[in-house]
Rosetta silent file (secondary structure, phi, psi, omega in degrees, C-alpha in Angstrom):
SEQUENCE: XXXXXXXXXXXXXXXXXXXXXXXXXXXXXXXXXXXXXXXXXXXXXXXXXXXXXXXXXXXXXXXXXXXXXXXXXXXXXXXXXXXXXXXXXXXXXXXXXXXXXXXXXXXXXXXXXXXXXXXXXXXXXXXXXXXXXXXXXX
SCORE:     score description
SCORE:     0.000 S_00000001
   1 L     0.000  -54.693  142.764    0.394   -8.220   22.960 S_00000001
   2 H    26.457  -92.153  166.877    0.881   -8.909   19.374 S_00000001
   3 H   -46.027  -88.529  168.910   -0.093  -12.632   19.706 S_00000001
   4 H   -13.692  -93.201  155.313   -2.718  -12.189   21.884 S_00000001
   5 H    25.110  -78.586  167.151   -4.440   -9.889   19.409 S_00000001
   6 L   -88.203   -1.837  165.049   -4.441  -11.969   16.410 S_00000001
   7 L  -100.700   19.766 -178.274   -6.440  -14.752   18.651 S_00000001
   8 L   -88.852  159.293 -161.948   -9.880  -12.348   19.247 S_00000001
   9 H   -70.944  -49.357 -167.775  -12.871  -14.371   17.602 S_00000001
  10 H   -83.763   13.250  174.362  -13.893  -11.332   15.422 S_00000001
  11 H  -112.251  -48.156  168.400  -10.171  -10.746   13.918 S_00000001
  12 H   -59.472  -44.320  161.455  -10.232  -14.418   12.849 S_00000001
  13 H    -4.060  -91.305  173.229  -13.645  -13.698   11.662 S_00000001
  14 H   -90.302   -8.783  168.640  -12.893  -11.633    8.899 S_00000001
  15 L    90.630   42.646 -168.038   -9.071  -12.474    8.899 S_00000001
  16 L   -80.441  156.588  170.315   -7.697   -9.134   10.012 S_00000001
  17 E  -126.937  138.249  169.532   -3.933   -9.903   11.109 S_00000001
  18 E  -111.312  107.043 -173.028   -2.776   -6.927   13.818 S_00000001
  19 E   -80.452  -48.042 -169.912    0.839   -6.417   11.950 S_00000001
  20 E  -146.652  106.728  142.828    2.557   -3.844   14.404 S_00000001
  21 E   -91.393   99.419  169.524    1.603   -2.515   18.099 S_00000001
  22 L  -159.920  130.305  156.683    4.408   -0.037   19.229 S_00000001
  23 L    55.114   24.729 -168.035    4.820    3.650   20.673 S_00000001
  24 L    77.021   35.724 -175.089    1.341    4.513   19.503 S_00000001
  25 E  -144.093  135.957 -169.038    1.391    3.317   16.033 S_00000001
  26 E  -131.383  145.347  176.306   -1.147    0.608   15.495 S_00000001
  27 E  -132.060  105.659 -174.210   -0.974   -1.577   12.115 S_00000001
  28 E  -144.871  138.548 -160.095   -3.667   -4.188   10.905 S_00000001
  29 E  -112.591  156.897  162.301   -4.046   -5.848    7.467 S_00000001
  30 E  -131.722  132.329  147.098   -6.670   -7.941    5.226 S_00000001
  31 E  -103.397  146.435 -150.880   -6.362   -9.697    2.243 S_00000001
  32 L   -78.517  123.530  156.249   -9.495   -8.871   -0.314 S_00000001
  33 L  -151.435 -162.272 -161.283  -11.817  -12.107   -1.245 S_00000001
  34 H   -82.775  -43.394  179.244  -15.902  -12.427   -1.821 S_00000001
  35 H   -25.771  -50.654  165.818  -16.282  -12.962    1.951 S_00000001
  36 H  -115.653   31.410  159.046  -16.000   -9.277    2.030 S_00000001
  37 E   -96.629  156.124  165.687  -17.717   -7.781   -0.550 S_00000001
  38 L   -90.132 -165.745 -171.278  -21.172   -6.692   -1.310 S_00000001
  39 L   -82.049   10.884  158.674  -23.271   -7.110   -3.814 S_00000001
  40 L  -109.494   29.042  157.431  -21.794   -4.961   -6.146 S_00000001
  41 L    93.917  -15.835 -166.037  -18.379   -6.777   -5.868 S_00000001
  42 L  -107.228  172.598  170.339  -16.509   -4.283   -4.174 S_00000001
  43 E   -64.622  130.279 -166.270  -15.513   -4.502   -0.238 S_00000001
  44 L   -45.007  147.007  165.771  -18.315   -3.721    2.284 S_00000001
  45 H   -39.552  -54.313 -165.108  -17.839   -0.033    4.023 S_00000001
  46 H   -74.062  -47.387  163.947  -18.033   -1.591    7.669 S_00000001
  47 H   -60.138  -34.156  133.261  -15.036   -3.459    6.845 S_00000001
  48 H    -4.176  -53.066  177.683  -12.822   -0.879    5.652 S_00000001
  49 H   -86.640  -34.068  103.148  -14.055    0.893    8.936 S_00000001
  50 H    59.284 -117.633  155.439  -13.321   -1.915   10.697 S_00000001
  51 H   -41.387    6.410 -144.420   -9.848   -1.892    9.716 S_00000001
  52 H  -163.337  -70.289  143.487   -9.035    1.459   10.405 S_00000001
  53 H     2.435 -111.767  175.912  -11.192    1.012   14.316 S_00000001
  54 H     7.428  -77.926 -172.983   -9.377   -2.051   14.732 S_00000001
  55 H   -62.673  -47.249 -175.280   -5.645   -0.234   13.731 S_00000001
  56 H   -54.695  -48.562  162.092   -6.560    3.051   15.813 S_00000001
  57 H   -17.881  -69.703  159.591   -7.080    0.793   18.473 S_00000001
  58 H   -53.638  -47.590 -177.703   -4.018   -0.998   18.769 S_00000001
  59 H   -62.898  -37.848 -165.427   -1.740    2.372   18.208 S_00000001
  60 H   -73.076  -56.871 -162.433   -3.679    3.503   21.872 S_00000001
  61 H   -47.526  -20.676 -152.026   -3.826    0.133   23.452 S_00000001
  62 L   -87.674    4.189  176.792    0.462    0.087   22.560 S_00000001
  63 L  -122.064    6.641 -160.638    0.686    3.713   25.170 S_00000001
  64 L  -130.959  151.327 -170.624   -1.962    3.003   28.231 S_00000001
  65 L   -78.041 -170.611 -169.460   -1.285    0.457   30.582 S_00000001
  66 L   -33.099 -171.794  157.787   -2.013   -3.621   30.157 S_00000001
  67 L    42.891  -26.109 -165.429   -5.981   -4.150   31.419 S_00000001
  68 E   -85.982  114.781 -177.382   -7.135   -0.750   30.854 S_00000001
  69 E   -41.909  145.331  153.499  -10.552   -0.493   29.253 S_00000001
  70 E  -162.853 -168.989 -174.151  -10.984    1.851   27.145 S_00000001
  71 E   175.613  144.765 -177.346  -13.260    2.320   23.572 S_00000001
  72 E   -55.903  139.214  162.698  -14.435    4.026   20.617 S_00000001
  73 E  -104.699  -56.322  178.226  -16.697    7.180   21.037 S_00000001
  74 E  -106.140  106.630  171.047  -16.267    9.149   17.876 S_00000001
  75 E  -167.750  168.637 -153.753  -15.310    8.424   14.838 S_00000001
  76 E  -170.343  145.527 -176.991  -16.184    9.156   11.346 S_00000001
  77 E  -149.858  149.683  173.045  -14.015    8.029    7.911 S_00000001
  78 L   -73.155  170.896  109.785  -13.635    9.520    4.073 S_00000001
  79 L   -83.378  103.734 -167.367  -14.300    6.881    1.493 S_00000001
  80 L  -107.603  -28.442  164.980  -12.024    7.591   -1.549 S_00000001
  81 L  -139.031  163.642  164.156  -11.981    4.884   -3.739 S_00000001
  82 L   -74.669  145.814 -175.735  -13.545    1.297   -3.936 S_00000001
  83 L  -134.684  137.015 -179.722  -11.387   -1.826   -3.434 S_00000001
  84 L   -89.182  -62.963 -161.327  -11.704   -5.009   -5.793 S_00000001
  85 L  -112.016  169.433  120.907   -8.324   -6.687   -5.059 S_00000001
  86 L   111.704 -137.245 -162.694   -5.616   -6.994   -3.282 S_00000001
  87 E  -135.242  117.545  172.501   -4.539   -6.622    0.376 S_00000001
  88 E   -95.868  173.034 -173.615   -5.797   -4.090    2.493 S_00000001
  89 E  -158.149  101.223 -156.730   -3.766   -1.792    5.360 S_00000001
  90 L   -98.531  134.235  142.439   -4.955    0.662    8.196 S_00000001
  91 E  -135.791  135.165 -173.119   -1.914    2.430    9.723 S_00000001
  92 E  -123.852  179.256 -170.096   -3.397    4.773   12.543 S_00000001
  93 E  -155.223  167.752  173.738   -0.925    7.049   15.094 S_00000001
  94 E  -113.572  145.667 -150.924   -2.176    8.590   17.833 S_00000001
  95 E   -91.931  -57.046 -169.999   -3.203   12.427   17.318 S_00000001
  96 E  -167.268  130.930 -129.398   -3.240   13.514   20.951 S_00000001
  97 E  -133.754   99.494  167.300   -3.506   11.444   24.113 S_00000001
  98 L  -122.616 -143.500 -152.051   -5.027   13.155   27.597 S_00000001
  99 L   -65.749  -45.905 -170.118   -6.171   11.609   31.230 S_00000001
 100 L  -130.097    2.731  153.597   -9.609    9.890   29.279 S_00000001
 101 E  -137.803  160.913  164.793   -9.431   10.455   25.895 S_00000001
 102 E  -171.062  135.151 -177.136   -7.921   10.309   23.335 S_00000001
 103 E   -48.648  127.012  178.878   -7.303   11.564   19.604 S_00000001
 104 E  -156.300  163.738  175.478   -6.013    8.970   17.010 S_00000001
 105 E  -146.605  153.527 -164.851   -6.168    8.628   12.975 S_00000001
 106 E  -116.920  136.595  146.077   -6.235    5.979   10.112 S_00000001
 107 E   -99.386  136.884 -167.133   -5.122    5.763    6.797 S_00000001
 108 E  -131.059  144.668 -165.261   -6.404    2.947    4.924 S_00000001
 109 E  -148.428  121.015  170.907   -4.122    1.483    1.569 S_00000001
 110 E   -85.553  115.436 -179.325   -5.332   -0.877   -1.089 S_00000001
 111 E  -107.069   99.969  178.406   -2.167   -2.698   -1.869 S_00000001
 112 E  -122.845  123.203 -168.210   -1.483   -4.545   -5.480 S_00000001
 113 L    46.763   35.389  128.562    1.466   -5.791   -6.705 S_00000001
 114 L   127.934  -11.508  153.758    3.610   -3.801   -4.063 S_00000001
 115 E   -71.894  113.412 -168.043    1.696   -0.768   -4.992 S_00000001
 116 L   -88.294  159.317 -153.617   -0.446    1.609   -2.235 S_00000001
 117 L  -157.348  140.266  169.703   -3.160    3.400   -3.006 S_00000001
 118 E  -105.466  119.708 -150.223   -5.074    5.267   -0.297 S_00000001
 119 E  -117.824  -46.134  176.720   -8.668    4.299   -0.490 S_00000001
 120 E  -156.354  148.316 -179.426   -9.787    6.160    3.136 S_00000001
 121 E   -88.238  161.523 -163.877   -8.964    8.254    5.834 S_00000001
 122 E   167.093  124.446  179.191  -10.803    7.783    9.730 S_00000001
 123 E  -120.591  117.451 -177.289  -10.548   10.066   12.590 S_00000001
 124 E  -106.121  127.957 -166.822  -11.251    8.368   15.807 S_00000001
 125 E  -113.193  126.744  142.986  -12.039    9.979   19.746 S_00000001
 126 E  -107.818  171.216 -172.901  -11.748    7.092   22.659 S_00000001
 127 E   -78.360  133.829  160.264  -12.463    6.695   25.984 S_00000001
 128 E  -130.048  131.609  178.138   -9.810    5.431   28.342 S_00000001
 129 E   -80.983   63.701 -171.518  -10.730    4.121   31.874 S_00000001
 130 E   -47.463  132.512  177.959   -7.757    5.087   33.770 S_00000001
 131 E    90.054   -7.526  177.793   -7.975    3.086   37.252 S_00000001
 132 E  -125.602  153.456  172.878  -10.471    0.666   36.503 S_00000001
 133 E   -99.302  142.784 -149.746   -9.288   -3.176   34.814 S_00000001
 134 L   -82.149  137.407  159.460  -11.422   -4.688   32.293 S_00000001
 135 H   -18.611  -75.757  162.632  -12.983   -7.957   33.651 S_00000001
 136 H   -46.386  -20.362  170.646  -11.786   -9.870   31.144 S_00000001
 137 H  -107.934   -0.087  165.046   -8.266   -8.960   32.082 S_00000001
 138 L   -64.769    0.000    0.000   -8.447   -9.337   35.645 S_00000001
């Protein structure tokens, strides 16, 4: 699942790596350049949110089974500080998990020289299609 992953078109895009899928724990990474900043130098919002999408994701897809559609509905994120440098890191968990939805949260960590920093928080609600298989995985 992993593998897979790390080959979608838009994750290559912007250069997200998906670090860890297990047991509802989702992990995905960046490293900071001008590709993804605006014009006042620091990295754009939507990536940040992104990242933190991206990582809730992965913690759900790693509990429901293979093929099953599912997608963001809700979600909303703090912004706490701006990031310049360095390497960024969404870890999300899942909050609470029923038949078609389900609760999950992000932490997002600007990482420099081996130091974390929490730059934003992101609370997410998906969908999950129990019973039907995504197209693409059929």
């Amino acid at each position: 699942m992993l593998q897979s992953a790390n080959k979608a078109g838009f994750f290559q895009l912007l250069g997200l790596r998906v670090e860890k899928i297990d047991g509802g724990y989702g992990c995905v990474s960046v490293s900071v350049d001008e590709r993804l900043m605006h014009p006042y130098m620091t990295v754009h919002g939507g990536v940040i949110f992104t990242l933190a999408d991206t990582a809730m994701s992965m913690a759900l897809m790693s509990l429901i089974p293979p093929g099953t559609p599912f997608g963001t509905i809700e979600a909303k994120i703090n912004y706490l500080r701006p990031v310049k440098e360095g390497e960024l890191i969404a870890e999300a968990t899942v909050v609470h998990q029923g038949r078609s939805t389900a609760v999950l949260e992000a932490s997002i960590y600007n990482e420099i020289d081996g130091e974390r920093t929490l730059i934003a928080r992101a609370l997410g609600t998906f969908n999950i299609a129990r019973g039907k298989r995504s197209e693409i995985n059929a």
